[in-house]
VOZARO-897272 format. One record per residue: x, y, z of N, C-alpha, C, O, CB in turn. Coordinates in Angstrom, 3 decimals. Glycine has a CB too. Layout:
% VOZARO-897272
{{X; Y; Z}; {X; Y; Z}; {X; Y; Z}; {X; Y; Z}; {X; Y; Z}}
...
% end
This chain:
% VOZARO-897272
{{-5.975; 16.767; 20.661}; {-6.994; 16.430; 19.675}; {-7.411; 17.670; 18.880}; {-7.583; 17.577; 17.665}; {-8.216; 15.800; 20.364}}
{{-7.605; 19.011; 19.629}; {-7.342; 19.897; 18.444}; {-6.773; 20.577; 17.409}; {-7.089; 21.225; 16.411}; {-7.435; 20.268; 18.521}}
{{-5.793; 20.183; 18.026}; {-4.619; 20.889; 16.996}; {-4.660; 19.791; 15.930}; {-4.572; 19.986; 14.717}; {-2.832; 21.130; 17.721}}
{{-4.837; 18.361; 16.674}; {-5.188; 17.882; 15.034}; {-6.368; 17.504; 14.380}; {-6.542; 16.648; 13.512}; {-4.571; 16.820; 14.708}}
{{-7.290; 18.403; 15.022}; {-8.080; 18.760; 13.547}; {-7.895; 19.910; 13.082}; {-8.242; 20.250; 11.951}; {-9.521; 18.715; 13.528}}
{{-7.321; 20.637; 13.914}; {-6.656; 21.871; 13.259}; {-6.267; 22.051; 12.185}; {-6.712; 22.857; 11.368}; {-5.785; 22.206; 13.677}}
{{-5.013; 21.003; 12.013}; {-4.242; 20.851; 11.064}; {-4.959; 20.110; 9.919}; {-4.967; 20.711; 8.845}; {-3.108; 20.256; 11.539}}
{{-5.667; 18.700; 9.971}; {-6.312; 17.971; 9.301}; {-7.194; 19.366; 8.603}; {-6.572; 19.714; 7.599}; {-7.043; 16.721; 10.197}}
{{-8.007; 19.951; 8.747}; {-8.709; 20.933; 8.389}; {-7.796; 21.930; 7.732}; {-7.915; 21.901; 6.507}; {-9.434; 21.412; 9.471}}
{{-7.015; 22.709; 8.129}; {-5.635; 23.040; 7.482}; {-5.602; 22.620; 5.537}; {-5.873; 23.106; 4.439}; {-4.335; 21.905; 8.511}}
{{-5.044; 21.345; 6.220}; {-4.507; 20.050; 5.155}; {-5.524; 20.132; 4.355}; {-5.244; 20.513; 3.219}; {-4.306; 18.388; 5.724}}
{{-7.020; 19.815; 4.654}; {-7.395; 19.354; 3.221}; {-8.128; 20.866; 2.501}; {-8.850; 20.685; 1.521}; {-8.669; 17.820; 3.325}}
{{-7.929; 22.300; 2.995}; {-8.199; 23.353; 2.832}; {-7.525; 23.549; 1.577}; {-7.936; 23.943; 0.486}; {-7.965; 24.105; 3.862}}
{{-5.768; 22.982; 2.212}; {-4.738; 23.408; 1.360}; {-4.751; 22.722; -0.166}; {-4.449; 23.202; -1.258}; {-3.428; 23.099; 2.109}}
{{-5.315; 21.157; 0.292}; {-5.331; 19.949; -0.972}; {-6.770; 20.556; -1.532}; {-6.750; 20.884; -2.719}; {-5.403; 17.880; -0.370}}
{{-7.503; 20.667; -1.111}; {-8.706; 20.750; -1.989}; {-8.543; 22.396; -2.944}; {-8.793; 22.385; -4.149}; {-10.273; 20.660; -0.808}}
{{-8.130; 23.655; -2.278}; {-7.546; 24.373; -2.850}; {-6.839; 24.332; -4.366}; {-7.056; 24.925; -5.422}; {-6.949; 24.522; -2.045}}
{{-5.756; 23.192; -3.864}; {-4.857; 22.736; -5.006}; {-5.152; 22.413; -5.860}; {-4.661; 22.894; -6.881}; {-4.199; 22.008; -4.946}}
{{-6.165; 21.369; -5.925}; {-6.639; 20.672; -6.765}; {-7.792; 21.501; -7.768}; {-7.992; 21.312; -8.968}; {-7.099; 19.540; -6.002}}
{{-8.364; 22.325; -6.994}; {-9.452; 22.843; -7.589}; {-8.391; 24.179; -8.381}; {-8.792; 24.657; -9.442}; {-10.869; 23.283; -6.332}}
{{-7.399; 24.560; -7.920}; {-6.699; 25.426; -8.745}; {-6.288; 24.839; -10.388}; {-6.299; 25.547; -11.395}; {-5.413; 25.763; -7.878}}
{{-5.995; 23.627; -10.344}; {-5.543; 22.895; -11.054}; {-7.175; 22.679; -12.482}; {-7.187; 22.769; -13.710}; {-4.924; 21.544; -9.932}}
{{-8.262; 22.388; -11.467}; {-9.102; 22.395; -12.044}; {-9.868; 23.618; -12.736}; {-10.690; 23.296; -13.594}; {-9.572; 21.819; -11.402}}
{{-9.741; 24.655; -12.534}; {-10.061; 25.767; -12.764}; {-8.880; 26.272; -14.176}; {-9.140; 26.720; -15.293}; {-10.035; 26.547; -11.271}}
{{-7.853; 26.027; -13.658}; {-6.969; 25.996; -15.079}; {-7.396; 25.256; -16.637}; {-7.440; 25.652; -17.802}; {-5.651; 25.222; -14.655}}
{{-7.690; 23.889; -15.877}; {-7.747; 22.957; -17.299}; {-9.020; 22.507; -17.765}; {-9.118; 22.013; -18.888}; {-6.971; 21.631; -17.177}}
{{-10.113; 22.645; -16.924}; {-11.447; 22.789; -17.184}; {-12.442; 24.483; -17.468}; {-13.492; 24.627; -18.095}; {-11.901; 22.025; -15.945}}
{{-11.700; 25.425; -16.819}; {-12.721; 26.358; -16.456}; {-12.437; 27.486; -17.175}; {-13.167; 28.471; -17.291}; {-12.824; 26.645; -15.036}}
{{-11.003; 27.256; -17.811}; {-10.018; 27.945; -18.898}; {-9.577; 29.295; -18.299}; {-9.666; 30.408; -18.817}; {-10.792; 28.231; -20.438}}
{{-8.932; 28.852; -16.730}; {-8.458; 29.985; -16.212}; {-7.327; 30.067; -16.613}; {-7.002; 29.248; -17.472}; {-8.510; 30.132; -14.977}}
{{-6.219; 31.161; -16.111}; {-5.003; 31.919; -16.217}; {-4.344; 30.630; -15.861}; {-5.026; 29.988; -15.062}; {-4.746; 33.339; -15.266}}
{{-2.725; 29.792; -16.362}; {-2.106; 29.236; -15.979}; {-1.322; 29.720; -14.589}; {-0.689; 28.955; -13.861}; {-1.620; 28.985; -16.941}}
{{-1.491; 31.108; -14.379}; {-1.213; 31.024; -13.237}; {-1.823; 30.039; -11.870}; {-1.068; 29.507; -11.056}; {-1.314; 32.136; -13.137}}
{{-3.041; 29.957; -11.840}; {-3.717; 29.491; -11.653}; {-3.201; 27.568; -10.643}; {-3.546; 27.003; -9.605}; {-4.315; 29.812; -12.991}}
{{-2.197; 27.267; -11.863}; {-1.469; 25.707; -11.641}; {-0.248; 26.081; -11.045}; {0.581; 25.205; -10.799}; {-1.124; 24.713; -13.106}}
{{0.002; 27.408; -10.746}; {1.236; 27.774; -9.781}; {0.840; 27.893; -8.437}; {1.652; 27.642; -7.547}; {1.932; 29.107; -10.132}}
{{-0.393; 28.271; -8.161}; {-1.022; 28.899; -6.792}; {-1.435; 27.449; -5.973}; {-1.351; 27.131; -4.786}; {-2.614; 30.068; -7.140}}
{{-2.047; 26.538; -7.511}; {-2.289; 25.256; -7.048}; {-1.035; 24.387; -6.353}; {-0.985; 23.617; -5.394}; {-2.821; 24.562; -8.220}}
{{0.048; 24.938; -7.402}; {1.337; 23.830; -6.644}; {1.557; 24.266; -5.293}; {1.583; 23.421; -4.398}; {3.016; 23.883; -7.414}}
{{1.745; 25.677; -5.000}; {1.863; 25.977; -3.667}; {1.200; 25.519; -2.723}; {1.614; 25.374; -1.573}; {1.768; 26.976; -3.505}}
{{-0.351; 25.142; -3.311}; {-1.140; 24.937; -1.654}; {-1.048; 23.882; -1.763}; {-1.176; 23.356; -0.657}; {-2.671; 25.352; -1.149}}
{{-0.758; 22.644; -3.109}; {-0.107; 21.030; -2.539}; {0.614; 20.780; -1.848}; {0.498; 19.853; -1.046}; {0.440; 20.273; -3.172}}
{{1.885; 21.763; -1.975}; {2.927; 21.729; -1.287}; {2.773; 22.063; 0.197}; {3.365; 21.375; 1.028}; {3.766; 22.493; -1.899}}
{{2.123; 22.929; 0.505}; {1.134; 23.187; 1.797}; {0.852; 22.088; 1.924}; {1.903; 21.508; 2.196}; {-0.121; 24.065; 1.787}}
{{-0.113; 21.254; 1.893}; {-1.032; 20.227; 2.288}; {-0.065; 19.168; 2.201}; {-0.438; 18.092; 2.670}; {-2.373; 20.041; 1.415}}
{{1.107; 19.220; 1.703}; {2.091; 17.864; 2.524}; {2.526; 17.928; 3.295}; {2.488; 17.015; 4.121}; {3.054; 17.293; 2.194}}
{{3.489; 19.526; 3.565}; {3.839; 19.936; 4.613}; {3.108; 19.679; 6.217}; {3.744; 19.428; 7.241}; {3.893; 21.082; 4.219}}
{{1.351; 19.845; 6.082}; {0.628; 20.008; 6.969}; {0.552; 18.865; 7.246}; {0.365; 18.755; 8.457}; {-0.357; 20.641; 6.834}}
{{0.629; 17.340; 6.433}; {0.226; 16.381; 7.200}; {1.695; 15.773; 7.928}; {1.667; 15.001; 8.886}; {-0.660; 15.338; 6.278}}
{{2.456; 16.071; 7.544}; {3.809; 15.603; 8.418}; {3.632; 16.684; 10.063}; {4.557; 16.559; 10.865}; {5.674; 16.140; 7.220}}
{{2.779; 17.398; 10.341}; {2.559; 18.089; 11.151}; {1.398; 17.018; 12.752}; {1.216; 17.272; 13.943}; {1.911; 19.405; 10.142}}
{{0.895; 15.792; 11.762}; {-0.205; 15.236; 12.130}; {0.439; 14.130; 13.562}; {1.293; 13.316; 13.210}; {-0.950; 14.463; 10.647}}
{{0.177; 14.123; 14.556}; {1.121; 13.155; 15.868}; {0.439; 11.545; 15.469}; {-0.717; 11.375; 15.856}; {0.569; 13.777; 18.098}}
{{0.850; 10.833; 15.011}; {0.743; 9.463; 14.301}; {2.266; 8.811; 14.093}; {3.288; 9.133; 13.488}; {-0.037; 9.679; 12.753}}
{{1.763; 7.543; 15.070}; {2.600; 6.870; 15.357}; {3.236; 6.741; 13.992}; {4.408; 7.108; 13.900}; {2.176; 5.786; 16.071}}
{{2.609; 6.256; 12.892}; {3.097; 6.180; 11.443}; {2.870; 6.814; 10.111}; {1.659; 7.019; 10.205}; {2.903; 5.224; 11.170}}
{{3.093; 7.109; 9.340}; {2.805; 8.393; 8.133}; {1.315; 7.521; 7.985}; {0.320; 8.203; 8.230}; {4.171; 8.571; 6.266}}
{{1.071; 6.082; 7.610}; {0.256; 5.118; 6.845}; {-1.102; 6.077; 7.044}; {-1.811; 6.767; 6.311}; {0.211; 3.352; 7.522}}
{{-1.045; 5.669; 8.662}; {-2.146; 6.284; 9.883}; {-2.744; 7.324; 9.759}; {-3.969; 7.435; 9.707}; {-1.662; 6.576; 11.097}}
{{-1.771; 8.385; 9.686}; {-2.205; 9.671; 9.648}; {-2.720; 9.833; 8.289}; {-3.773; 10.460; 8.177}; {-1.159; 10.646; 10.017}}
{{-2.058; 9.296; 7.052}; {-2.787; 9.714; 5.922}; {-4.205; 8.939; 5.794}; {-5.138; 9.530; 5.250}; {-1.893; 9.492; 4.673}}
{{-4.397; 7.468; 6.347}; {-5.962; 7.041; 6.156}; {-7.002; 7.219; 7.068}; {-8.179; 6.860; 7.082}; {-6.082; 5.754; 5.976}}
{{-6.357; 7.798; 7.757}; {-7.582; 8.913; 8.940}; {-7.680; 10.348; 8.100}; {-8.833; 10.728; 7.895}; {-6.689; 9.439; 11.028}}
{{-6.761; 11.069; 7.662}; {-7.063; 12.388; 6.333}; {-8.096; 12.047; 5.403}; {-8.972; 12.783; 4.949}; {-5.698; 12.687; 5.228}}
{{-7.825; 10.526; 5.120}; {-9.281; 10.726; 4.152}; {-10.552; 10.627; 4.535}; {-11.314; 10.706; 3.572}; {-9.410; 9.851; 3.165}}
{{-10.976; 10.514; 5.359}; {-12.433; 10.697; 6.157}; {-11.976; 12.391; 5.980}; {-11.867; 13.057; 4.951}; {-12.701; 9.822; 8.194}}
{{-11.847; 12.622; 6.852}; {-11.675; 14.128; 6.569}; {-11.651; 15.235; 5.248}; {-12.294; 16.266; 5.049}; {-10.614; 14.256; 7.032}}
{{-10.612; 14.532; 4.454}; {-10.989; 14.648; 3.253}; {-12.482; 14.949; 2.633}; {-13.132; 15.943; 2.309}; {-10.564; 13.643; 2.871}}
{{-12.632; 13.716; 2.650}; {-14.511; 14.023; 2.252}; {-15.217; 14.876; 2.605}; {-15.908; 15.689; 1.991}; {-15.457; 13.187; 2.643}}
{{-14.968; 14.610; 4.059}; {-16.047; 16.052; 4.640}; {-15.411; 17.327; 3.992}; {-16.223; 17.795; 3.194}; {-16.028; 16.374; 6.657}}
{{-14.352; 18.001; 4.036}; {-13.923; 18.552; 3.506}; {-14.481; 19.023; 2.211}; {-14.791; 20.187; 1.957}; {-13.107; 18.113; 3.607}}
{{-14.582; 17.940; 1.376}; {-14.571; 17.873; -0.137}; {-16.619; 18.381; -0.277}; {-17.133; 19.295; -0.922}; {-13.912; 15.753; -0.843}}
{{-17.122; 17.568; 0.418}; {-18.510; 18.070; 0.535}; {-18.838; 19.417; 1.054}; {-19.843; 20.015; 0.670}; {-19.181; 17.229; 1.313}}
{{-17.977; 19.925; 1.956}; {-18.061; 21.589; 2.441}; {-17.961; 22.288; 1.230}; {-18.834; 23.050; 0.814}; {-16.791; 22.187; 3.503}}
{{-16.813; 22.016; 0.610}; {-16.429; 22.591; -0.590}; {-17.048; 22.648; -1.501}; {-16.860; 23.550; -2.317}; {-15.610; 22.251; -0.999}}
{{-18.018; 21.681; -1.678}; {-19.081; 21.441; -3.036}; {-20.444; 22.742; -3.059}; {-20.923; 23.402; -3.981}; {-19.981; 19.535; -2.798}}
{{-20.767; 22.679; -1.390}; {-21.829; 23.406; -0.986}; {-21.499; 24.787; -0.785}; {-22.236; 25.699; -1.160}; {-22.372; 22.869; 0.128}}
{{-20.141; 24.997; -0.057}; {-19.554; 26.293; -0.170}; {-19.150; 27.501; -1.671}; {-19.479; 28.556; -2.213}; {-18.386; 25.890; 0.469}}
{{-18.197; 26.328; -1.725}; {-17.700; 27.011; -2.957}; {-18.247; 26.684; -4.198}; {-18.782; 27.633; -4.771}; {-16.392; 26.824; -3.108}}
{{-18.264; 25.679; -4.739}; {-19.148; 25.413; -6.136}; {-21.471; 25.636; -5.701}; {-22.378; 25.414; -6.503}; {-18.508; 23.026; -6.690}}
{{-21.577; 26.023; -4.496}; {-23.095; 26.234; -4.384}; {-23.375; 25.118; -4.829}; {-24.171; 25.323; -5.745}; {-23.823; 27.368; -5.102}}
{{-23.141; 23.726; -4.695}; {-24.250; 22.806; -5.074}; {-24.609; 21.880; -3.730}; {-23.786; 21.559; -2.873}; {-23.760; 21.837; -6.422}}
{{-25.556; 21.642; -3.737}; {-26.140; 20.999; -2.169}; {-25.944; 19.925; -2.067}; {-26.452; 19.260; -2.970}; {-27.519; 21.000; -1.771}}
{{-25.279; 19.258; -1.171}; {-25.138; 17.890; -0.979}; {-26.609; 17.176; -0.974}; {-27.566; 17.896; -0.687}; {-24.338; 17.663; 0.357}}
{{-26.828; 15.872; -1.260}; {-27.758; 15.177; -0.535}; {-27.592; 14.464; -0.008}; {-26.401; 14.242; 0.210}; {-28.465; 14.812; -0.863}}
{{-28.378; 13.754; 0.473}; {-28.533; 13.005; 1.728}; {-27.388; 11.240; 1.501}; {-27.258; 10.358; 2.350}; {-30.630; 12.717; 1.903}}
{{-26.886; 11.275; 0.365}; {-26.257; 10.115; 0.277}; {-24.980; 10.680; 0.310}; {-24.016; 9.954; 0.552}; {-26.597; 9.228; -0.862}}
{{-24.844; 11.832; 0.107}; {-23.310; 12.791; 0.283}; {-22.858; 13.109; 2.189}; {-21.775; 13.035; 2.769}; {-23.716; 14.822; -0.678}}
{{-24.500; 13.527; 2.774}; {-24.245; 13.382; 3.903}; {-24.023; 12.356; 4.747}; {-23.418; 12.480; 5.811}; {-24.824; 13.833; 4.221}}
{{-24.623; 11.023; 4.205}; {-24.840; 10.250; 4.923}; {-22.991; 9.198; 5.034}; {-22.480; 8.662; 6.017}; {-26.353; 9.592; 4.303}}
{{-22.501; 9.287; 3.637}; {-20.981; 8.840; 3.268}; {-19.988; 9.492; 3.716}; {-18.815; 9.119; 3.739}; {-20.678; 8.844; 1.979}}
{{-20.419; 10.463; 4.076}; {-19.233; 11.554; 4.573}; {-19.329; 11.142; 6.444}; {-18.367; 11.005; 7.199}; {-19.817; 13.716; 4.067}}
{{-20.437; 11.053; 6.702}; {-20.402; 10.874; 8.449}; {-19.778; 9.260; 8.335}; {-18.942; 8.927; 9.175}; {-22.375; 11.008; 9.471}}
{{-20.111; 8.491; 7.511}; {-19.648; 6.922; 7.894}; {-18.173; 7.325; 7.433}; {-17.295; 6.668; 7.992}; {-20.515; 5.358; 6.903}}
{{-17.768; 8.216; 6.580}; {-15.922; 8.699; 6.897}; {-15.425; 9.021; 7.813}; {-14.499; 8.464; 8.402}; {-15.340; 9.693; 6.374}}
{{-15.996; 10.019; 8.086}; {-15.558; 10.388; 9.706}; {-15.559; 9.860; 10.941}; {-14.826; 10.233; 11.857}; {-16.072; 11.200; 10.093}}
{{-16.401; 8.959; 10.997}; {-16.605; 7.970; 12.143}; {-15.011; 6.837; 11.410}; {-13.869; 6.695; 11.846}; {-18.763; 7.044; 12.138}}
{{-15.321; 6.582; 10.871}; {-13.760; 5.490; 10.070}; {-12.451; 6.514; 10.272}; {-11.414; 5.898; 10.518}; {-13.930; 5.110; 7.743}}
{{-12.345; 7.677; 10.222}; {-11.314; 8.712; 10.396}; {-10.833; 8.570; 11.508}; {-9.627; 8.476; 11.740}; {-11.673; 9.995; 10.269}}
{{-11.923; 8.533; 12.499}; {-11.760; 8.640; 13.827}; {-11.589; 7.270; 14.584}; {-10.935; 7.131; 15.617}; {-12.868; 9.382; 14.313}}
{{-12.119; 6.503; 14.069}; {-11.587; 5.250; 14.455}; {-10.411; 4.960; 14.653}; {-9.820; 4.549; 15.651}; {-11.840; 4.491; 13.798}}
{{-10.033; 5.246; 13.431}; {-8.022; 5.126; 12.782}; {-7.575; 5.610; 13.869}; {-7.295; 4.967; 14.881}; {-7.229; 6.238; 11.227}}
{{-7.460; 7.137; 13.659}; {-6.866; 7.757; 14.308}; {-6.690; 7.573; 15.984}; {-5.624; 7.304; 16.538}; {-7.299; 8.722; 13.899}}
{{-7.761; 7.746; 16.537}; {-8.090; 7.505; 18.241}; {-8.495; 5.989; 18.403}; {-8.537; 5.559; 19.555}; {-9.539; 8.558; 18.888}}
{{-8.749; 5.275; 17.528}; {-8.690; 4.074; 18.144}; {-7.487; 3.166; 18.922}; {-6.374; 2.945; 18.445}; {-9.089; 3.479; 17.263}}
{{-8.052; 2.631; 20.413}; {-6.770; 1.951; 21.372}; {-5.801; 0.956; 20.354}; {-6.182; 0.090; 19.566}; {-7.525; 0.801; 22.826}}
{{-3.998; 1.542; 20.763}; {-3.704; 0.762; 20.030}; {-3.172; -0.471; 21.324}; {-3.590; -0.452; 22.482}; {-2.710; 1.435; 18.884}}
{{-2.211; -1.445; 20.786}; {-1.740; -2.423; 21.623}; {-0.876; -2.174; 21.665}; {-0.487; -2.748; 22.683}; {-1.793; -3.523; 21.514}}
{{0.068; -1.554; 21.206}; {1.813; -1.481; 21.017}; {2.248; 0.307; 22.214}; {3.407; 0.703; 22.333}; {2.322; -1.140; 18.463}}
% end
């Protein structure tokens, strides 16, 4: 179970990275380098979820998006300084509880 949040954490480090590289290019009027550094850490963050122990790709990617979010809200407060509120916190824990469901919930097969 740690290693995969290890990785999940990893993963959306690498995707949110990416994306915000991407964004920083075409909104923030950075260096096009900028959409090169981004492709790399996408490419990262696919790599990382084929890393994820799930019986099926489906699985592992709709348990990432709970994670995701949280992720994406660290990132808001971290890196862009803007404070979540309480409807940011409150959507992000009902992700993660759904993340975790997916993921660790008993299967039958």
């Amino acid at each position: 179970m740690l290693k995969t949040a290890a990785v999940y954490a990893l993963a959306a480090l690498a995707e949110i990275g990416g994306c915000f590289a991407f964004w920083a290019w075409l909104r923030l009027g950075k260096s096009p380098m900028w959409a090169g550094t981004g492709t790399l850490s996408l490419i990262a963050f696919a790599l990382l979820l084929t890393r994820i122990d799930a019986s099926v790709a489906g699985r592992a990617y709709a348990a990432y998006g709970g994670i995701y979010i949280i992720a994406s809200i660290a990132w808001m407060r971290l890196v862009e300084n803007a404070r979540p509120d309480r409807w940011d916190l409150i959507g992000g824990a009902l992700c993660l509880i759904g993340a975790g469901i997916i993921l660790f919930g008993p299967r039958a097969n």
